[in-house]
N, C-alpha and C positions, 0 to 999 in steps of 0.2 A: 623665240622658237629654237627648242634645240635641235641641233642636225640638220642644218639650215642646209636648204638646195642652194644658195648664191655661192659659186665655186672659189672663191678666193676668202671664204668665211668657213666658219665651221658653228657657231649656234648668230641666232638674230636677237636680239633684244629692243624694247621700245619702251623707257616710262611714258609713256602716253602715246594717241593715235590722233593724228591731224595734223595740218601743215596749210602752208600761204605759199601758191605760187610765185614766184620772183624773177624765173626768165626765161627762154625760149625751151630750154631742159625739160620744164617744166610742166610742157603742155600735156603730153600724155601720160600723165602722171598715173602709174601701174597703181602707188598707195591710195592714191586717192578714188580711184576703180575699184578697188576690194574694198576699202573702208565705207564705198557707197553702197553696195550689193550687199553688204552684208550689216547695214548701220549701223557701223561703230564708230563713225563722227562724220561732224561735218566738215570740211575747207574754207580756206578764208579766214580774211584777218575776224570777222564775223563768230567764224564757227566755235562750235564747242569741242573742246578737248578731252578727248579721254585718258584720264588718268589713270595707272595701274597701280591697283593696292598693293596693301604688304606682301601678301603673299606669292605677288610675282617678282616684288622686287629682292624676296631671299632668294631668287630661281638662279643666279651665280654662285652663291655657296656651293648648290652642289656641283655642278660645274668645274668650279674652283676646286671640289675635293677632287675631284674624277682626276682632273688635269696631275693635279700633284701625285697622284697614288700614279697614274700611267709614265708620269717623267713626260707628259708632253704637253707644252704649253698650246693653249687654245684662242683661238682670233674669237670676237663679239664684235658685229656689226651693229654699231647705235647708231641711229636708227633707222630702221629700213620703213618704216610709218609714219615717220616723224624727224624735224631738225633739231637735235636739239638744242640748237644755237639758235633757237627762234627767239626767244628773249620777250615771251609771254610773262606776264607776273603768273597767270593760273598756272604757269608750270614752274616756276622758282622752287615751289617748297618739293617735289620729287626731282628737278633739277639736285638739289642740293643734298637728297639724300644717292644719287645718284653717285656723286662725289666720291660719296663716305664707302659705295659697293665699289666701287674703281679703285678706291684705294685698298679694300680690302682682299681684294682678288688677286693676289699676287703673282698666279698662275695663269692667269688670264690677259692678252693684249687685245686692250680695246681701239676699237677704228672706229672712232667718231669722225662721221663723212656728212658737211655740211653745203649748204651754198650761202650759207653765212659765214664767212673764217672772219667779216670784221667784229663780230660779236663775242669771238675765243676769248679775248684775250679779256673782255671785258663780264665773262659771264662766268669763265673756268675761277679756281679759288689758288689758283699755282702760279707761283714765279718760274724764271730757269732757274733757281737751286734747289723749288721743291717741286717739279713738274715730276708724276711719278713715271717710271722708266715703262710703262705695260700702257700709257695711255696713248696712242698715236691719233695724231686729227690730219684729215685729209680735206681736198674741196673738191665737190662737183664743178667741172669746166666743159661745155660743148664746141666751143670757137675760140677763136682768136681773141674777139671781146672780151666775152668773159675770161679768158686767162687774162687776158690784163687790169682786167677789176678786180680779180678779186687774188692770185699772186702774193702781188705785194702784201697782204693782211696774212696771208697762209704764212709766207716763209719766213711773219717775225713772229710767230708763234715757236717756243722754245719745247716742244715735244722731240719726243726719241726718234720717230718718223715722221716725217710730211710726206704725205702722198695724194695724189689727184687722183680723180674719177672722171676719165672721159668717156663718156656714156650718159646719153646718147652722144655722139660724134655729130657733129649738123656741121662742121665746115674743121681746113686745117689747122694744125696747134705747133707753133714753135714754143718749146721749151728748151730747146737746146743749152740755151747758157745761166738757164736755170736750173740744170740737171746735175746732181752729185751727191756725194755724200754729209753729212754733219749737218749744224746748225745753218739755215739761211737757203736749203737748199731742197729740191724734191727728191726724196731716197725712193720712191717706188711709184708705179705708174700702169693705170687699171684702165682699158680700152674696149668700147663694142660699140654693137650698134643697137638699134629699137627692135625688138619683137612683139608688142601690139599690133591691133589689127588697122591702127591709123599711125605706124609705123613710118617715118620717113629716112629716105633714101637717094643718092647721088650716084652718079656713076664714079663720080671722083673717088668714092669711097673708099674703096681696098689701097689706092694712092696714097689717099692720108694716116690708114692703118701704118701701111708700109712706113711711112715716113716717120712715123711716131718710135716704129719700132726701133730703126735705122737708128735716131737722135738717142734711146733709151741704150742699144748695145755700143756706141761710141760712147757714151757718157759713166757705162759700168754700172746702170743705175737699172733692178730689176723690170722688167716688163710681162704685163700680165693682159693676154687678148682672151675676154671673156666670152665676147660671140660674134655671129654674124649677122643676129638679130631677124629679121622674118626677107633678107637677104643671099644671094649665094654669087658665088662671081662666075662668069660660063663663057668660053673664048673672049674673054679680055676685057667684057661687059656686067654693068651689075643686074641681075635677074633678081623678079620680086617674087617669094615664094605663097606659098597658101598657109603657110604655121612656120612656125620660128626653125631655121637652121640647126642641127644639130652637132653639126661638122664645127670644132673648138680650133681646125690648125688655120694656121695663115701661112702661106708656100710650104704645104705639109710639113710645117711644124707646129707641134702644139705648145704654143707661148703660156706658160702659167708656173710663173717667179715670184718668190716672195723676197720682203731685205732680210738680210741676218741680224740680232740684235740679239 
């Protein structure tokens, strides 16, 4: 999708629609919500995959020319539908033309954001000397757990950026001495909470914001607080709203940092 509403992007993209739950992130799955309302696949190791033809996979070209005629490079969130580190055979073969639009986009930096990072390394066609400089892979991480499953597979991934997705937030995150710049390390760090209507919430919450943010500006390492999801904070308590927050600051400031590359 071009002109993507998700604030830390600027177009969405998906060669195909569906995905398999894998961990508690997972439950109120927003894709798997619109992909069922409006039947464009199923979920589940099960399900059927929809594939997108040629003509949406030229849909970066233009993109790609826009960016270079304006001088401004453009973020592509793959995939907001889809993992595409799922590591389906039915999706190999637009996996792999995938590849060939990433590399051709020169203008374009891609954020492929997975909760698979053990699959990167095993699925992408790039070493570190020919990893291209616009493809950055990130992980979804909710807890502490999962930051430490899945970590270690992100930060031997040899891309220009590593960066996390904490979102949904369901418990806190040290990443403290995992946080810096270069190879081995997370350059940028993307934080909210759930705005669905089965939305979950802690009073701890704004706590582990804070704390995230804390570890992020000692470390020099961008931070990016996306929302406060169907949340609000109100005399020092968290309040559950009727529709998702609109308010983007956390101690009236509005956090939304990108790395420099």
């Amino acid at each position: 999708m071009e002109k993507s509403t998700i604030e830390w992007t600027d177009n969405t993209y998906n060669p195909w629609i569906g995905c398999t739950k894998v961990s508690p992130a997972c439950d109120n799955c927003y894709a798997e919500t619109i992909a069922s309302r409006f039947g464009l696949a199923e979920w589940g190791p099960d399900g059927t995959r929809r594939v997108a033809n040629g003509d949406y996979l030229r849909g970066p070209t233009a993109w790609n020319r826009r960016a270079g005629r304006d001088r401004h490079r453009e973020k592509v969130f793959c995939g907001s539908m889809c993992d595409v580190f799922e590591g389906r055979k039915d999706t190999l073969d637009v996996l792999s033309s995938l590849w060939q639009v990433i590399e051709a986009t020169t203008n374009l930096d891609w954020l492929l954001l997975t909760k698979r990072p053990n699959n990167v390394r095993k699925l992408a066609p790039w070493t570190q000397d020919t990893w291209p400089g616009n493809a950055w892979v990130g992980a979804t991480i909710e807890d502490q757990e999962w930051t430490d499953r899945r970590l270690p597979h992100l930060l031997q991934i040899p891309s220009p950026v590593r960066f996390v997705s904490v979102e949904p937030m369901l418990g806190p995150v040290d990443l403290s001495r995992h946080l810096g710049q270069g190879l081995g390390k997370i350059n940028w760090v993307i934080c909210g909470g759930e705005s669905g209507a089965q939305a979950r919430g802690q009073h701890e919450m704004p706590g582990w914001y804070r704390n995230l943010r804390d570890q992020c500006v000692e470390a020099g390492v961008p931070f990016f607080f996306k929302q406060w999801g169907r949340f609000a904070e109100q005399a020092g308590g968290l309040v559950r709203l009727r529709g998702k927050n609109p308010d983007k600051q956390l101690d009236g400031v509005v956090w939304q940092e990108f790395p420099s590359t």
